[in-house]
py3Dmol code that shows the C-alpha trace and the ligand (Angstrom):
import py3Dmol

protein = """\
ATOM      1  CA  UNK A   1       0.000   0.000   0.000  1.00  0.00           C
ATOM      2  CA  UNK A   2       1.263   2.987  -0.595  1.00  0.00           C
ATOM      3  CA  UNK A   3       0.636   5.884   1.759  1.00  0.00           C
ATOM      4  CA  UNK A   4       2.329   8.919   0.036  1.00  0.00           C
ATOM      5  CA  UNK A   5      -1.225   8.944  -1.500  1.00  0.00           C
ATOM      6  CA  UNK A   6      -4.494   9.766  -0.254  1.00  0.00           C
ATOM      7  CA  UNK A   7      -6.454   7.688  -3.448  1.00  0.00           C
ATOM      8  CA  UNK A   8      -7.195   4.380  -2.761  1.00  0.00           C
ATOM      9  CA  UNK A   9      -5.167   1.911  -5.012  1.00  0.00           C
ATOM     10  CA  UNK A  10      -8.983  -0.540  -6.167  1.00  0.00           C
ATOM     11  CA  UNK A  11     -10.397   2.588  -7.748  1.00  0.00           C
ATOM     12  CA  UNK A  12      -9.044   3.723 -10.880  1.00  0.00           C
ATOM     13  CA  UNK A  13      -9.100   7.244 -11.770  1.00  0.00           C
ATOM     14  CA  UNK A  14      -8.476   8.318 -15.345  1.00  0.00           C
ATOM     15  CA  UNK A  15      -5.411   9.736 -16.165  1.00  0.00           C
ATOM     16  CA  UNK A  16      -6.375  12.995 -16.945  1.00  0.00           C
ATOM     17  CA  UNK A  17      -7.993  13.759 -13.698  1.00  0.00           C
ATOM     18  CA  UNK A  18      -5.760  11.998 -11.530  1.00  0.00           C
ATOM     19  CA  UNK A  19      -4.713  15.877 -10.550  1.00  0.00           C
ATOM     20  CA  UNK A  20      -8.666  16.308  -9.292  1.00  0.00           C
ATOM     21  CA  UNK A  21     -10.106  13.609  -7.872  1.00  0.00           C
ATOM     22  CA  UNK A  22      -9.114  11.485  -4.649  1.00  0.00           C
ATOM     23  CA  UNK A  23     -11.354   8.524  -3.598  1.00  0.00           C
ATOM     24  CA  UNK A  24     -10.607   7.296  -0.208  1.00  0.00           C
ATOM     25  CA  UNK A  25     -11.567   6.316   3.207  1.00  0.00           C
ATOM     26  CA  UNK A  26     -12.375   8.593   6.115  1.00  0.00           C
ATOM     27  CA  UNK A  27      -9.692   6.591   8.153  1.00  0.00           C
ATOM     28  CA  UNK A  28      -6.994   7.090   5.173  1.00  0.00           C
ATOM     29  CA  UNK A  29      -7.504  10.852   5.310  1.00  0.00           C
ATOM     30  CA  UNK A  30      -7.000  10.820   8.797  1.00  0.00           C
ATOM     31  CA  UNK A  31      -4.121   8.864   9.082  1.00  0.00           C
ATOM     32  CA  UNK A  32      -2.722  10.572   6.133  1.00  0.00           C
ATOM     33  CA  UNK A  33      -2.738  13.967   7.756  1.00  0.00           C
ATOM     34  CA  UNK A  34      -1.380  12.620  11.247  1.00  0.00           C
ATOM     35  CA  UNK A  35       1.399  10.439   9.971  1.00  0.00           C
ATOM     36  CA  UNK A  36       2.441  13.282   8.196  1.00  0.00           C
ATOM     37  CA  UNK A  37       2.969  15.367  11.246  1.00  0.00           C
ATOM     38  CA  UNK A  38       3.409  14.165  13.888  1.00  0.00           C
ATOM     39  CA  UNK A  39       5.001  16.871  16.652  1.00  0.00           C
ATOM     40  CA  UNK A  40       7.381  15.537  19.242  1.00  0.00           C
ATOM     41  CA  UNK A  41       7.961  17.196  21.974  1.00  0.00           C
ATOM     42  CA  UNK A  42      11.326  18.947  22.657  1.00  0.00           C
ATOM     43  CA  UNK A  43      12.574  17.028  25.411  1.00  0.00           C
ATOM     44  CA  UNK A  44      15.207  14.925  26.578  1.00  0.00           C
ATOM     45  CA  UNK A  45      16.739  12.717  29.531  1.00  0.00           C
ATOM     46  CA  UNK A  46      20.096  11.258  28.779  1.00  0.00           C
ATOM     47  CA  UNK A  47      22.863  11.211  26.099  1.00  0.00           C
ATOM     48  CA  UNK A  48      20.153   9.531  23.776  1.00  0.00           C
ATOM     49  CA  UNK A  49      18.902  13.010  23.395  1.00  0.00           C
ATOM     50  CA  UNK A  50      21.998  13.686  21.596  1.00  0.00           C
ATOM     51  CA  UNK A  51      20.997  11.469  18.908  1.00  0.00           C
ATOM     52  CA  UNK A  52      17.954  12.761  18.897  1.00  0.00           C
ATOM     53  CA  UNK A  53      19.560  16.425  18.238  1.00  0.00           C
ATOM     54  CA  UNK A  54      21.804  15.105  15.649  1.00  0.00           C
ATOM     55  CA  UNK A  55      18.544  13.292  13.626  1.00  0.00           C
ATOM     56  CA  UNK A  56      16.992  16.668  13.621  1.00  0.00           C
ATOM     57  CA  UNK A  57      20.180  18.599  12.124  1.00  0.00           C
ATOM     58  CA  UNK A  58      19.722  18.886   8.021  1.00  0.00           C
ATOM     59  CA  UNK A  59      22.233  15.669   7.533  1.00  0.00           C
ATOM     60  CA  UNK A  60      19.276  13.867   8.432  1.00  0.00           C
ATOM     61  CA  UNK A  61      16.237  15.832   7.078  1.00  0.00           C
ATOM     62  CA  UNK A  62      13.254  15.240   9.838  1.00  0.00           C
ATOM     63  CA  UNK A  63      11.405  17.806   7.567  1.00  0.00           C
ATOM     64  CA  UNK A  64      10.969  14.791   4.836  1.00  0.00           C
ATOM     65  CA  UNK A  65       8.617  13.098   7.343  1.00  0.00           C
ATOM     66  CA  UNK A  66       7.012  16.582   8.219  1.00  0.00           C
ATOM     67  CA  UNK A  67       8.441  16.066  12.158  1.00  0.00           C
ATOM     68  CA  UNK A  68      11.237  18.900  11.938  1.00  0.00           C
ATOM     69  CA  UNK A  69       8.551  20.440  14.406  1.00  0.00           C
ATOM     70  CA  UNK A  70       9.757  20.102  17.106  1.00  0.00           C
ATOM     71  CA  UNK A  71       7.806  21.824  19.968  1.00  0.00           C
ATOM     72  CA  UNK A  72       8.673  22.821  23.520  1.00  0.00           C
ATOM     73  CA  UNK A  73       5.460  22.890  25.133  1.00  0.00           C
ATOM     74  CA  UNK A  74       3.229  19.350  25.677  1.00  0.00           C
ATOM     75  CA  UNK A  75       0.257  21.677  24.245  1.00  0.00           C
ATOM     76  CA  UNK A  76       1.381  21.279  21.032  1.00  0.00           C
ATOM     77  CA  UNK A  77       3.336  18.119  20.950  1.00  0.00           C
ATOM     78  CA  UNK A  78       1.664  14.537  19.859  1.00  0.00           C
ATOM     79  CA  UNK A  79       5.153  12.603  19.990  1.00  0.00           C
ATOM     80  CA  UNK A  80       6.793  12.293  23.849  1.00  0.00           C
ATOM     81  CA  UNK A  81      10.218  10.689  22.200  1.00  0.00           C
ATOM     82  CA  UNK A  82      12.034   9.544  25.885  1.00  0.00           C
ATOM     83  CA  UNK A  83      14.864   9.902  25.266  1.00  0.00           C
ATOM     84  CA  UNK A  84      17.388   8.895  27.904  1.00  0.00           C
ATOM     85  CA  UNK A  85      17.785   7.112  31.277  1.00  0.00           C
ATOM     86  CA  UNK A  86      14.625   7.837  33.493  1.00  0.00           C
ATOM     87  CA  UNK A  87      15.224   8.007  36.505  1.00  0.00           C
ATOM     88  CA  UNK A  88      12.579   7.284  39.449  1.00  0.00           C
ATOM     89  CA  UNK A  89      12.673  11.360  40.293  1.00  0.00           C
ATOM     90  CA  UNK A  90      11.751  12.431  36.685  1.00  0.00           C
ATOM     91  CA  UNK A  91       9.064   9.721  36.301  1.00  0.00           C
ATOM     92  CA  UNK A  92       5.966  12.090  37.826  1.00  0.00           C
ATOM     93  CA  UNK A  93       7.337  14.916  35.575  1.00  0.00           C
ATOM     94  CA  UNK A  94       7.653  12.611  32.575  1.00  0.00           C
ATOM     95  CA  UNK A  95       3.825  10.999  33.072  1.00  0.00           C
ATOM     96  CA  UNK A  96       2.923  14.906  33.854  1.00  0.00           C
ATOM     97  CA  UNK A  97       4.116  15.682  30.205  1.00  0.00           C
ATOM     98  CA  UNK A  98       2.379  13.099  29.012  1.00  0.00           C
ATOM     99  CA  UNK A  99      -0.969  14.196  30.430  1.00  0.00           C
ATOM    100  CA  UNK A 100      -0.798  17.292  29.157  1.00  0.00           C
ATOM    101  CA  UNK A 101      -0.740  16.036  25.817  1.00  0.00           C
ATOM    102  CA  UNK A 102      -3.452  16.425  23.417  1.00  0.00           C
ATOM    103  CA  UNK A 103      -5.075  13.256  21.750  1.00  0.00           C
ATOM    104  CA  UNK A 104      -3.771  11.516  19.861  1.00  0.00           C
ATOM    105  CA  UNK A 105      -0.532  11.071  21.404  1.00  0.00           C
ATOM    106  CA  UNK A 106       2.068   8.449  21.024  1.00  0.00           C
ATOM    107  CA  UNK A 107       5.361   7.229  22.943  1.00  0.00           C
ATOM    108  CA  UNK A 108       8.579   6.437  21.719  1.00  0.00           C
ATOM    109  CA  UNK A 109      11.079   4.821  24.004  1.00  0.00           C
ATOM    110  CA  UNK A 110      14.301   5.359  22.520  1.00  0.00           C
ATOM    111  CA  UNK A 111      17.147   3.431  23.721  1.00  0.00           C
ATOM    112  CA  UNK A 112      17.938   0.600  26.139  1.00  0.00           C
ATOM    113  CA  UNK A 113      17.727   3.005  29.237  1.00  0.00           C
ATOM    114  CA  UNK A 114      13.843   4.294  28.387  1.00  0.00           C
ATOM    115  CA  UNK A 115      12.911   0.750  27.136  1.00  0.00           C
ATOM    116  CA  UNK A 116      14.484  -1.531  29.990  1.00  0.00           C
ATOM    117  CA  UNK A 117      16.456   0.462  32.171  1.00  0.00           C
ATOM    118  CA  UNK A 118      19.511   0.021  29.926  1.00  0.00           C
ATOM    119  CA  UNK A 119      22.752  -0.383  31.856  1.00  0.00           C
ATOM    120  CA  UNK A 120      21.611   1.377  34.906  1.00  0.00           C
ATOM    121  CA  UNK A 121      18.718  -1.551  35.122  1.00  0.00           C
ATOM    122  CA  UNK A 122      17.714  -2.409  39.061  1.00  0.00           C
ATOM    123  CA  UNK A 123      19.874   0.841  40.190  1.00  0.00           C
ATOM    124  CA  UNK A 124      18.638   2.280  43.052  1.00  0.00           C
ATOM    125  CA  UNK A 125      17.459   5.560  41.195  1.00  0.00           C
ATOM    126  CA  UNK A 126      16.498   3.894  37.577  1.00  0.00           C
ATOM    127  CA  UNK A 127      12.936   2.629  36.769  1.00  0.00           C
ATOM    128  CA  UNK A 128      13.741  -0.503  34.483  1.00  0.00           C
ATOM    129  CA  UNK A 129      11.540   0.978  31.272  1.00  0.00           C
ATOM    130  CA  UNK A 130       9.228   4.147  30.586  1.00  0.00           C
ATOM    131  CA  UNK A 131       6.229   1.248  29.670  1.00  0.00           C
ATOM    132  CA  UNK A 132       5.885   0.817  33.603  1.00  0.00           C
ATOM    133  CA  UNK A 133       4.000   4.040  33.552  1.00  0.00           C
ATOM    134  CA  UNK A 134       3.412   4.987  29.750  1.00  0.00           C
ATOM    135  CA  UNK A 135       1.461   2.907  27.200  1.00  0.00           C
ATOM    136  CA  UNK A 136       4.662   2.947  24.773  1.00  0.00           C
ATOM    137  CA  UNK A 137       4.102   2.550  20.996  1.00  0.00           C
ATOM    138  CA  UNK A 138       7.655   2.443  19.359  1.00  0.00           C
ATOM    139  CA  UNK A 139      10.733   0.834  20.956  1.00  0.00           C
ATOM    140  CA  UNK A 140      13.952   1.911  19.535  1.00  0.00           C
ATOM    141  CA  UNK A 141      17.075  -0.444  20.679  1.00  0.00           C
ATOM    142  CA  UNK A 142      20.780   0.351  20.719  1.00  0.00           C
ATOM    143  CA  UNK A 143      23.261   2.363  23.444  1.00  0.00           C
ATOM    144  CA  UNK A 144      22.833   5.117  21.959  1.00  0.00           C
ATOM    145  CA  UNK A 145      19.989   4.361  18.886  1.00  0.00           C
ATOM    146  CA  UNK A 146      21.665   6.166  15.946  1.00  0.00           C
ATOM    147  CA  UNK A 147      19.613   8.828  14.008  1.00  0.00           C
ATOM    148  CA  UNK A 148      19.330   6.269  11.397  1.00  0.00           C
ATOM    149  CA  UNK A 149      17.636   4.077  13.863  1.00  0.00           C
ATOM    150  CA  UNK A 150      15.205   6.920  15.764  1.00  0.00           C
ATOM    151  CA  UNK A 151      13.809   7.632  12.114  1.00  0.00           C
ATOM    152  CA  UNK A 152      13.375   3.771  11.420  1.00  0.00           C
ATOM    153  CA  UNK A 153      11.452   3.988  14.850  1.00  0.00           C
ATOM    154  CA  UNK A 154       9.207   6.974  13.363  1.00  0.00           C
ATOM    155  CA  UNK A 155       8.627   4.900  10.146  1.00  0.00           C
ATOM    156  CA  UNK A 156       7.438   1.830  12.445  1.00  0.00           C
ATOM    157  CA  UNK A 157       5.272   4.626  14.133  1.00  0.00           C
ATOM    158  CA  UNK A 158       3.906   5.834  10.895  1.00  0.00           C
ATOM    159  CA  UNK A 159       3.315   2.431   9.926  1.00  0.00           C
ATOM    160  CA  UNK A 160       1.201   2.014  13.417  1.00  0.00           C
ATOM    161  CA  UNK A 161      -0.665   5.302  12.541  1.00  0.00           C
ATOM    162  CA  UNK A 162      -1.237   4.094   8.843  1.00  0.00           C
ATOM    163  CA  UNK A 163      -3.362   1.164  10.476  1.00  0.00           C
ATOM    164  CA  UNK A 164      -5.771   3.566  13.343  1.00  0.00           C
ATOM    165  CA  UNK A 165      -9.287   3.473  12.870  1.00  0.00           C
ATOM    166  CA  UNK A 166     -11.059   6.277  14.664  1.00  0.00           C
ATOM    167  CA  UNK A 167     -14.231   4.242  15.041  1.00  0.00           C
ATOM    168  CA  UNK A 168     -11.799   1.572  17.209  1.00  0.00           C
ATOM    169  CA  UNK A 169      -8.960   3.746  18.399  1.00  0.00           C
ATOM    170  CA  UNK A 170      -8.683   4.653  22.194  1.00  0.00           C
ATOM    171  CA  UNK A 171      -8.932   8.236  21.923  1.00  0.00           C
ATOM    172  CA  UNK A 172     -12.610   8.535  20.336  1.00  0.00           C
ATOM    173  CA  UNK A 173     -13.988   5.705  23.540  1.00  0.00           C
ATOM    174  CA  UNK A 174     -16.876   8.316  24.269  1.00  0.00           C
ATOM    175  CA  UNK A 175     -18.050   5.969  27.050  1.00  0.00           C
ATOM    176  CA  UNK A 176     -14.917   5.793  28.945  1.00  0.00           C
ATOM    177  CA  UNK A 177     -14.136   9.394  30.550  1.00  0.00           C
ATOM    178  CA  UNK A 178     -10.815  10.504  30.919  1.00  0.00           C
ATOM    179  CA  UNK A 179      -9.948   6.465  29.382  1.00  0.00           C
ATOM    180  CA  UNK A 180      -6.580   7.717  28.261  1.00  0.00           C
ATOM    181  CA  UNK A 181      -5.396   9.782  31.417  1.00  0.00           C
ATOM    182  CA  UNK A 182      -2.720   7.730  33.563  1.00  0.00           C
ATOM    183  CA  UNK A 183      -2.307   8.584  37.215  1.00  0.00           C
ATOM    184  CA  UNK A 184       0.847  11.017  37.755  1.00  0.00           C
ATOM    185  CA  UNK A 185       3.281   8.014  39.737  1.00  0.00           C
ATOM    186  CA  UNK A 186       3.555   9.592  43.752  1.00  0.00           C
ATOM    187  CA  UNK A 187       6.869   9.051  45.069  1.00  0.00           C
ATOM    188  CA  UNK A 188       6.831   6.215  47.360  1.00  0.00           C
ATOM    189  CA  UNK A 189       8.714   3.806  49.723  1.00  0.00           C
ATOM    190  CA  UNK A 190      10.479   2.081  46.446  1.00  0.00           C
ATOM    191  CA  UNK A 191      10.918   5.828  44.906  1.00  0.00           C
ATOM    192  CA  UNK A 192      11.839   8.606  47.006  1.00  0.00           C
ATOM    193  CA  UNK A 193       8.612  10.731  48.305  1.00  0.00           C
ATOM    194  CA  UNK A 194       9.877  13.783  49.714  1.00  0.00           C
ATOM    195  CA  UNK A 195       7.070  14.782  51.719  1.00  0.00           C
ATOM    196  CA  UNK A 196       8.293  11.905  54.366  1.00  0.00           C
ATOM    197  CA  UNK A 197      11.599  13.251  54.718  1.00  0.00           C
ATOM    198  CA  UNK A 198      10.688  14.841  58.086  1.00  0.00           C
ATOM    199  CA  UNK A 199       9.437  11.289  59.019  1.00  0.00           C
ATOM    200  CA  UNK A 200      12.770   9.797  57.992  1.00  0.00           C
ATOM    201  CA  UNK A 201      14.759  12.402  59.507  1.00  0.00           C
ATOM    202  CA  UNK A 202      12.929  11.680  62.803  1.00  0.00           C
ATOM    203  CA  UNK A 203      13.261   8.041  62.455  1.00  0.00           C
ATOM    204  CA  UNK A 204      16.628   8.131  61.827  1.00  0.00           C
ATOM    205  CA  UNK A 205      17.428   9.953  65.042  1.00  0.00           C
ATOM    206  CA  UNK A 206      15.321   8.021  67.084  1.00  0.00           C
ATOM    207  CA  UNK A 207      17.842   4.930  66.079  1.00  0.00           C
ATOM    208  CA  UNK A 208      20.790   7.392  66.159  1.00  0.00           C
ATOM    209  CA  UNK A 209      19.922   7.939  70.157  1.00  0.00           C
ATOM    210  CA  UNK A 210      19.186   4.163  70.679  1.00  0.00           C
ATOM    211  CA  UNK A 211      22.361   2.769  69.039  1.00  0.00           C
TER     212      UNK A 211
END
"""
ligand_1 = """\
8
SF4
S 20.593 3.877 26.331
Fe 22.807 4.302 26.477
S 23.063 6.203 25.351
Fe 20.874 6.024 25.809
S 20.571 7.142 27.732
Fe 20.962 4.993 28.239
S 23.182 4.892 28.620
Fe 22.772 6.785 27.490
"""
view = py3Dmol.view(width=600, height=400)
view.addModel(protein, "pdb")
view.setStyle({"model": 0}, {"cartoon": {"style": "trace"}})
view.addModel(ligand_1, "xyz")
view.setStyle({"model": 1}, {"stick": {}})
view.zoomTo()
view.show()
């Protein structure tokens, strides 16, 4: 199938008015015009973000897949591209981001760190993958993924976007309110939650005096 065009391949248009007529789908359009620009958001984590610079420099032409956009407020952003090691502080600021996302909004984890936890897995300050608290679409791999490999990860993504219906996709569920919102993570026991550090400091005291 090929995508670059909005006509669907079963109907053949004459020659001469190939320039004027178009028959497609609904879906197709759709698709079509979101593939085609899709916004990430200007924000990084970790040296993967340096890739992620270098794929938007001209060597590598992000214009071609109309994603040279890149925008620095969630607002206006439909790609969060994570790019980098998260660790368990930036988690609430990362699903925060998210959030504040209009719909339809996908997620790219690029690299081992924001797919797995990369080298850094099980440290005592890395959450082993973004998908623990994001539903990711794309997962680049590589230590650093070269801009070679981020854009094959936004062709898989257009790819995923070519095949969207908006009668089945998530974001048009009128019955479910709010079906897409995910619960900003509160720093707990396993993460660090600030708000106890009073408690803490008390407790460790307490055993301070008693030893
Ligand atoms: S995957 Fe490698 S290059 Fe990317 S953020 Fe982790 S350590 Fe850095």
């Amino acid at each position: 199938m090929d995508n670059e065009k909005i006509s669907l391949p079963q109907y053949d248009i004459p020659e001469d008015m190939q320039h004027a007529i178009a028959v497609t789908t609904l879906d197709r359009l759709y698709n079509w015009g979101r593939r085609s620009s899709v916004w990430p958001l200007m924000f990084g984590l970790a040296c993967c973000a340096i890739e992620m610079i270098a794929a938007q420099t001209a060597r590598y032409d992000m214009a071609r897949f109309g994603m040279e956009v890149m925008r620095p407020t969630p607002r206006q952003a439909d790609l969060l591209l994570v790019s980098g090691t998260v660790t368990k502080k930036m988690v609430p600021a990362i699903v925060r981001l998210y959030n504040q996302m209009p719909e339809p909004k996908y997620v790219v984890a690029m690299g081992a760190c924001a797919s797995g936890g990369g080298p850094f897995k099980e440290g005592y300050n890395v959450v082993a993958g973004i998908d623990k608290f994001l539903p990711v679409d794309v997962y680049i791999p590589g230590c650093p993924p070269t801009p070679q490999a981020l854009i094959a990860g936004m062709i898989k993504l257009q790819e995923k976007i070519d095949k969207q219906s908006y009668k089945k996709s998530r974001w048009y569920d009128k019955k479910k309110q709010d079906a897409n919102y995910v619960p900003v993570p509160i720093l707990g026991p396993d993460l660090i939650d600030p708000r106890r550090n009073e408690e803490i400091r008390i407790a460790a005291a307490k055993r301070e005096n008693e030893g």
